[in-house]
C-alpha positions in Angstrom: 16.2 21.8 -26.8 19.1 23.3 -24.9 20.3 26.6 -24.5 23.3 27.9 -23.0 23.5 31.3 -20.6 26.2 32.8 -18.8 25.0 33.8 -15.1 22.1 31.4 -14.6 21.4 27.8 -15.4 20.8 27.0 -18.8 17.3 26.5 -20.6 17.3 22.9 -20.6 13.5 21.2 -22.5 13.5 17.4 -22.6 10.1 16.7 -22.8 7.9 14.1 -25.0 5.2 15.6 -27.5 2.7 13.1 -25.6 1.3 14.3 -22.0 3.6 12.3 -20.4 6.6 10.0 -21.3 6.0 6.2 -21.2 8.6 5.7 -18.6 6.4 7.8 -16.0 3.7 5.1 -16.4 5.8 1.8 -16.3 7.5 3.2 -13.3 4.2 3.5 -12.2 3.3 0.2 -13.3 6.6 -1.2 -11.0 5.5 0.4 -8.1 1.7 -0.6 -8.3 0.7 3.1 -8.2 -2.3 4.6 -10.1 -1.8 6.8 -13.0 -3.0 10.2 -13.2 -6.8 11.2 -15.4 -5.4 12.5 -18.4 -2.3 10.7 -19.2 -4.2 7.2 -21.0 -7.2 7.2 -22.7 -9.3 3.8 -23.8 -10.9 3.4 -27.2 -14.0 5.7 -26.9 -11.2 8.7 -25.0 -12.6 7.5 -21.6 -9.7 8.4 -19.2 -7.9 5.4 -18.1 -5.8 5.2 -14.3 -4.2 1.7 -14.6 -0.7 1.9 -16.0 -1.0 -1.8 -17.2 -3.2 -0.5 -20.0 -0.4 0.6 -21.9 1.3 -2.3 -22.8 -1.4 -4.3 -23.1 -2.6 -1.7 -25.7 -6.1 -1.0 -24.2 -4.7 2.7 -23.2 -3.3 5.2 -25.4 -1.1 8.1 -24.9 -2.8 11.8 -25.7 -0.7 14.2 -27.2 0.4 17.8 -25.5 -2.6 19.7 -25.8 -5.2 16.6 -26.1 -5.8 13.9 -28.6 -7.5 14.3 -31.5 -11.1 13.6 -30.0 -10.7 16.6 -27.7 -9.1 18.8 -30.5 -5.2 19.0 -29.8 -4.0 19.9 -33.3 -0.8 21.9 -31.7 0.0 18.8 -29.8 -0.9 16.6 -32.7 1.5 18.6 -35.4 4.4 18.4 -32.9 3.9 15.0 -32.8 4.2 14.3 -36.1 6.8 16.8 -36.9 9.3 14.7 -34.3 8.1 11.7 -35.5 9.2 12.7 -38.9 12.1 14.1 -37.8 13.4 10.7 -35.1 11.5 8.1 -37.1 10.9 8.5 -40.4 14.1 10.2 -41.4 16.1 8.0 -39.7 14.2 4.5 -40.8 13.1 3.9 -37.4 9.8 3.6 -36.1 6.7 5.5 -35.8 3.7 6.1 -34.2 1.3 5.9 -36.8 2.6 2.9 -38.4 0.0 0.9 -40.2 2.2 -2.6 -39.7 2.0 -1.6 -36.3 -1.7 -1.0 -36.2 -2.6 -4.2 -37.9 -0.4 -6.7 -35.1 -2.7 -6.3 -32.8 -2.6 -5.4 -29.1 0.0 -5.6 -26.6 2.9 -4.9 -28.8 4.3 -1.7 -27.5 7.1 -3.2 -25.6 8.5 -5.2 -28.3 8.8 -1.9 -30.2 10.3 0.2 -27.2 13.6 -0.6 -28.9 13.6 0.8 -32.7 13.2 4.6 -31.6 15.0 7.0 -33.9 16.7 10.0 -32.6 17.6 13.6 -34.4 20.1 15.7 -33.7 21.1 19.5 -34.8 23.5 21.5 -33.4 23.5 25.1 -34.4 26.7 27.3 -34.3 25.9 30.6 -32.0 28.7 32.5 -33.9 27.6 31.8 -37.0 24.5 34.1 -36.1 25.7 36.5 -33.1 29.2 36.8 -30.9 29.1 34.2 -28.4 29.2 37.0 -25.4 25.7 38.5 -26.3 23.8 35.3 -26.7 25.1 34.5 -23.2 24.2 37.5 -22.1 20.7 37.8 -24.1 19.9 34.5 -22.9 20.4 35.4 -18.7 18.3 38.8 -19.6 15.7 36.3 -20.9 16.0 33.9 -18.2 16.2 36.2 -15.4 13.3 38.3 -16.2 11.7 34.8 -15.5 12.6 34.4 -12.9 12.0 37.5 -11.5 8.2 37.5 -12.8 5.2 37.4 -9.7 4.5 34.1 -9.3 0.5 33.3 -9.6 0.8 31.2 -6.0 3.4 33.2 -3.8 4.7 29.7 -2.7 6.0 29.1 -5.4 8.8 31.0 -7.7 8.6 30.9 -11.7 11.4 28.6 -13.2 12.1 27.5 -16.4 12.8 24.1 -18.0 16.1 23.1 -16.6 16.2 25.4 -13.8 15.4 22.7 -10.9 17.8 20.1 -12.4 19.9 22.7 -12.2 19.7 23.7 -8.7 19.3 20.1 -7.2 22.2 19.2 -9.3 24.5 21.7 -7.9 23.0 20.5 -4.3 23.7 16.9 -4.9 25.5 14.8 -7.9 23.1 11.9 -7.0 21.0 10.8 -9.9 17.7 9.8 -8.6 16.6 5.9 -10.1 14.0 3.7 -10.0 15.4 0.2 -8.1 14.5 -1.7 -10.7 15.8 0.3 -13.2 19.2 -0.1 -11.1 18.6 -3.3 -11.1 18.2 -3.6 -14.5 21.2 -1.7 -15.2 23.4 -3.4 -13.2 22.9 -6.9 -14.2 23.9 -5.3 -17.9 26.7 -3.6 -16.3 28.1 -7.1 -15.3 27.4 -8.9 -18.4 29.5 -6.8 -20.0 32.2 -6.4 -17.3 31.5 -2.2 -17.0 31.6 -1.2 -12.9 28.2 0.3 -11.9 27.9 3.1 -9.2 26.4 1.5 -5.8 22.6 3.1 -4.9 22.9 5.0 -2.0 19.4 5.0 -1.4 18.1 1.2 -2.1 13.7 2.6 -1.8 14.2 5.5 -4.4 12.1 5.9 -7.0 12.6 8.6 -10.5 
């Protein structure tokens, strides 16, 4: 969900209805790091650390708020309402799918692939002049800003604020090397020029 402002960087939420985005654990899983408590849980909800349980399907994703063993109905509902949404709407596929379900183990990769997306785009004019929504949205944004943080070392932001910021202090895109290199062996199959990595050990 994006939102546009006038004076301050816009309200930017790309997030995943899970507690964390499957890319955060195989980048994990590249770099041989452990995965936080809270982000995989085994069969019986036990927290799990190893990113390799993932794709081998001993270790499942919990949803915002906590899976259903520890009561996360919020996070459940938003979960479905995007599958619905990405997957069922658009005939791709979903996360309680009971072909899915009865493979087996260790087929999340192969499905990585078939992952529906929705779009909406709503017309500011159609509901306000385009001038106050800019202007309704820095009021809203900046009183955030402005708020007492709870640690003083810290300043309240909102989602898309730090992009924001470090994007206006570099244009580098921060990338996992084998992502890159990844991306450019695709890059020369089909004949596209990729940008050079000006930093060959960073990670996302």
């Amino acid at each position: 969900v994006s939102a546009p402002a006038e004076n301050v960087p816009p309200f930017v939420l790309d997030m995943s209805t899970t507690v964390v985005a499957t890319g955060k654990i195989r980048a994990a899983q590249r770099r041989g790091e452990s995965i936080p408590e809270g982000w995989l849980i085994d069969d019986s909800g036990q927290p799990l650390t190893d990113p390799h349980a993932y794709d081998t399907g001993t270790g499942h994703l919990q949803m915002l708020g906590g899976s259903l063993l520890t009561g996360g109905a919020k996070g459940y509902g938003l979960g479905l309402l995007v599958d619905i949404l990405c997957g069922v709407l658009s005939g791709a596929n979903v996360g309680p799918d009971p072909k899915l379900l009865d493979r087996g183990r260790g087929d999340h990769a192969n499905e990585d692939q078939n992952i529906g997306h929705f779009f909406l785009v709503l017309n500011v004019e159609a509901f306000r002049p385009r001038e106050e929504f800019a202007s309704h949205m820095d009021s809203m944004l900046e009183t955030l800003l402005n708020c007492p943080p709870a640690s003083y070392a810290k300043q309240v932001v909102y989602p898309g604020y730090n992009e924001s910021m470090q994007k206006q202090a570099s244009e580098l895109v921060p990338i996992d090397t084998v992502v890159y290199q990844e991306l450019t062996a695709l890059a020369k199959r089909q004949g596209v020029k990729i940008p050079r990595m000006e930093r060959e050990a960073s990670h996302s």
